[in-house]
C-alpha positions in Angstrom: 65.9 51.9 99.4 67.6 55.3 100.8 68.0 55.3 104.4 68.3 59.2 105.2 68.8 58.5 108.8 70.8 55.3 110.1 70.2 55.6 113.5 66.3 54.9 113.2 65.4 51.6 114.8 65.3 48.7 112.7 62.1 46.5 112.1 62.9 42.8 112.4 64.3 43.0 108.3 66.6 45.9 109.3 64.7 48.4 107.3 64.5 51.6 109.3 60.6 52.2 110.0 60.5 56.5 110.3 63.1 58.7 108.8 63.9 61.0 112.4 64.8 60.4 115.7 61.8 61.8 117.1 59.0 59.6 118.7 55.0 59.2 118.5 53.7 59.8 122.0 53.5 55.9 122.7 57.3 54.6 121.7 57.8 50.8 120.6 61.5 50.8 120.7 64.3 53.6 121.0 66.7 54.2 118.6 70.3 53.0 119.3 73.0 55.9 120.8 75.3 56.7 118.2 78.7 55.7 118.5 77.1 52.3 120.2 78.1 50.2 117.6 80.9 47.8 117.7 84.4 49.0 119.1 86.4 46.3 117.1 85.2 44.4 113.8 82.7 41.9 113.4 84.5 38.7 113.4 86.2 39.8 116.8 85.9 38.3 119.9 83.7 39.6 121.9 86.0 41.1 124.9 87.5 42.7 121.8 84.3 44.0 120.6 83.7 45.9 124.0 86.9 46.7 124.9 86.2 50.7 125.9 83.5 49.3 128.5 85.7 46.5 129.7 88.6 48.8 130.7 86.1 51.4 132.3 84.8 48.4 134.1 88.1 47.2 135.6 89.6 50.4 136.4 86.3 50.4 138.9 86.3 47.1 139.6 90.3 47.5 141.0 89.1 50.9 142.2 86.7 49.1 144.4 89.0 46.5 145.5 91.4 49.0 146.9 88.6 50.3 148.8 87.9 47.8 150.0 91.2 46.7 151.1 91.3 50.0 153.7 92.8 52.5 150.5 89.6 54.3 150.3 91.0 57.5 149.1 93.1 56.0 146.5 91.0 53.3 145.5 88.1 55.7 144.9 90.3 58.0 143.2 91.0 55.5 140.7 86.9 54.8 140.3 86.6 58.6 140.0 89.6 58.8 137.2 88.0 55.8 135.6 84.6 57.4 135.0 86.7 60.6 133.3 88.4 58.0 131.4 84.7 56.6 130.2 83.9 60.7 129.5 87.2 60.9 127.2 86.6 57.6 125.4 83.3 58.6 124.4 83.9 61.9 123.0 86.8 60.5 121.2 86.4 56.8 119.9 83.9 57.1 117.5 82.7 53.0 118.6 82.7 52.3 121.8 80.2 50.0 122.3 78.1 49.8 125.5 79.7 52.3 126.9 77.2 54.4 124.8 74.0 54.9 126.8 72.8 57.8 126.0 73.7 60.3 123.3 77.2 61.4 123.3 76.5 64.8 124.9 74.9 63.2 128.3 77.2 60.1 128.1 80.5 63.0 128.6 78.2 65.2 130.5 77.5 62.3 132.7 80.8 60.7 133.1 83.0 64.2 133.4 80.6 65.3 136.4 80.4 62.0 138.3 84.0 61.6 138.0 84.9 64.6 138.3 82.8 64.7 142.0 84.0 61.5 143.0 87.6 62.8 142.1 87.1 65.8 144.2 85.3 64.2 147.1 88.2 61.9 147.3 91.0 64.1 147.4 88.8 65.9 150.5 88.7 62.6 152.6 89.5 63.2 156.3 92.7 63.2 158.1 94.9 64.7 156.1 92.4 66.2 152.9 95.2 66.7 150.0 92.6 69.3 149.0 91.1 71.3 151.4 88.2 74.1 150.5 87.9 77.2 152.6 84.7 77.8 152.4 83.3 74.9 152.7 83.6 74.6 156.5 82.5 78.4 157.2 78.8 76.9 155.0 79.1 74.1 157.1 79.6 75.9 160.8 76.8 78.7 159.2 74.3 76.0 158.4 74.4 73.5 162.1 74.8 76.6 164.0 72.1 78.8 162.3 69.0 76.1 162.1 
């Protein structure tokens, strides 16, 4: 048998049971994201198998501890640049386990604009912002002042 489309979900003998990736109106299962298979072969261990997911994870993890050891601008830096790291393992690893949610597109999409938020957000922490936004507080004075 010629599967034309190895992403459909499998039936319990691992034959693919419809040839597309679109659904009926009433869905039984959902079709793995690509680039979720394994990271690392199958005889790996299984930290090894996840590894993209597992350094995401502690970059946060440490990220959070920082925070909450009184570096909150650092330490959510670092959750921020972790997310981006997620975005840029995903559109380059062709594997990278469960990291893969979604299809690649709103995986990257997902991770670049959350990081990239947090990232900014972070670097405008007050005293002392090590970005600071002009406009910003003229929207800010417009909108208290005006409602």
């Amino acid at each position: 048998m010629v599967v034309r489309d190895a992403i459909s979900a499998p039936d319990v003998d691992g034959v693919p049971r419809r040839a597309t990736r679109r659904f009926p109106l009433f869905t039984r299962d959902t079709a793995r994201p690509e680039g979720g298979g394994r990271a690392a072969p199958r005889d790996a261990p299984a930290p090894a198998r996840q590894w993209p997911v597992l350094a995401v994870s502690a970059a946060v993890g440490l990220g959070l501890l920082l925070t909450a050891l009184d570096s909150f601008r650092v330490g959510t830096l670092l959750i921020g640049l972790a997310l981006l790291a997620g975005a840029v393992l995903r559109w380059l690893v062709p594997d990278v386990g469960m990291l893969a949610v979604r299809s690649r597109f709103t995986d990257i999409a997902t991770y670049g604009v959350l990081g990239t938020a947090i990232v900014l957000l972070a670097m405008m922490v007050q005293p002392d912002p090590w970005l600071v936004i002009p406009f910003l507080k003229d929207t800010l004075h417009f909108t208290v002042t005006n409602s």
